[in-house]
Each structure stands twice: as C-alpha cells, then as structure tokens.
C-alpha positions in Angstrom: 127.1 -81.2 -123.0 126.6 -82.9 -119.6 128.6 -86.3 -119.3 125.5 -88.0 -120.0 125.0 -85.8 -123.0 122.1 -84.7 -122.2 121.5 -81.3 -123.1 120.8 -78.5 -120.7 118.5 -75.8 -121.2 119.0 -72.1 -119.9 118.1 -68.7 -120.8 119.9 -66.0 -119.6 118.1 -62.8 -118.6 119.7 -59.4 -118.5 118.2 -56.9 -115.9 119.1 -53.5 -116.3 118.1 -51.0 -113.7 116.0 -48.1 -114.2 117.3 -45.0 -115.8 117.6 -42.4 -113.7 116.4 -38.6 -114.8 118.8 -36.1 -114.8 118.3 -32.3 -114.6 120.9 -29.2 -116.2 120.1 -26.6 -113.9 121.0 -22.6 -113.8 121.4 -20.6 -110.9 121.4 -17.5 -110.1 122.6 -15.6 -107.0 120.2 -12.8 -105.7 123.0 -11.6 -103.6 125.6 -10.8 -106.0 123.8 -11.9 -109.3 126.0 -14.7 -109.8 125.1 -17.7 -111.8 126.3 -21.1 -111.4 125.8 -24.4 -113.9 125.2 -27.6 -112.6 123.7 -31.3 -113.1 121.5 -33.5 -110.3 119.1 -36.7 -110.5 117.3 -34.7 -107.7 117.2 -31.1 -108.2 114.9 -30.4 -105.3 117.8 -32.0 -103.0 120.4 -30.5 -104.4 118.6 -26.6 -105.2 117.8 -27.1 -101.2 121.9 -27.9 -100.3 122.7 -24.9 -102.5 120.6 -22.7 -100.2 121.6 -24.2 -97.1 125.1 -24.2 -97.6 126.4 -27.6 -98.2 127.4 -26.9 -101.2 131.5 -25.3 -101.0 131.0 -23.0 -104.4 127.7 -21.7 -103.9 127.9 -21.3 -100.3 129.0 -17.4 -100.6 126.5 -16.5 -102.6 123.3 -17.4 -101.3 120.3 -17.6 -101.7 119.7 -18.8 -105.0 116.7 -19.1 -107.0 116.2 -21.2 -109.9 116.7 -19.9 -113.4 116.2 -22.7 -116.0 116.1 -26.6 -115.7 
C-alpha cells in the first residue's frame, strides 16, 4: 500500500519470444561416403556452409548432399 493507502493496480505480462524450429540433419559425403550428424534452426544456411567450407569438420569431405532431416 501507497502512503495514502490507496491501492495500486497492475498486471504483469510475460512475453516470451517465439520458438524457434530446429532441424536433426544427416549428411552424407559423396566424396568419401562419409556421414556427419548435426542440428540448425536454418538448415538451408548451414547445409550451404557445409558445402562451402565454413564448416572445420566437414570441410574435407565435400560436397555433401542431404540425407534425412
């Protein structure tokens, strides 16, 4: 209560941000038939960093196609 106990009326309102959608995804090598397991929110992104190169583990074995997601 206020000093001049009057009483104060709030609500409190709890925003919680969008989930995001994540992807399991299998690769496979076509060089060396290889396969590598991962997880994204953005699988075309991150299927296009495994072919370029930008990813460290996968970089050996490109290209890549996509198995399963």
């Amino acid at each position: 209560m206020c000093k001049n106990h009057e009483k104060i009326n709030f609500r409190v309102v709890w925003v919680y941000p969008t989930p995001l959608m994540y992807y399991v995804y299998i690769l496979q090598s076509k060089l060396k038939n290889q396969l590598y397991f991962g997880s994204t929110n953005n699988l075309k992104k991150r299927f296009q960093d495994h072919n370029d190169g930008k990813v460290v583990f996968t970089r050996r074995y490109r290209p890549w196609k996509l198995l399963y997601y």
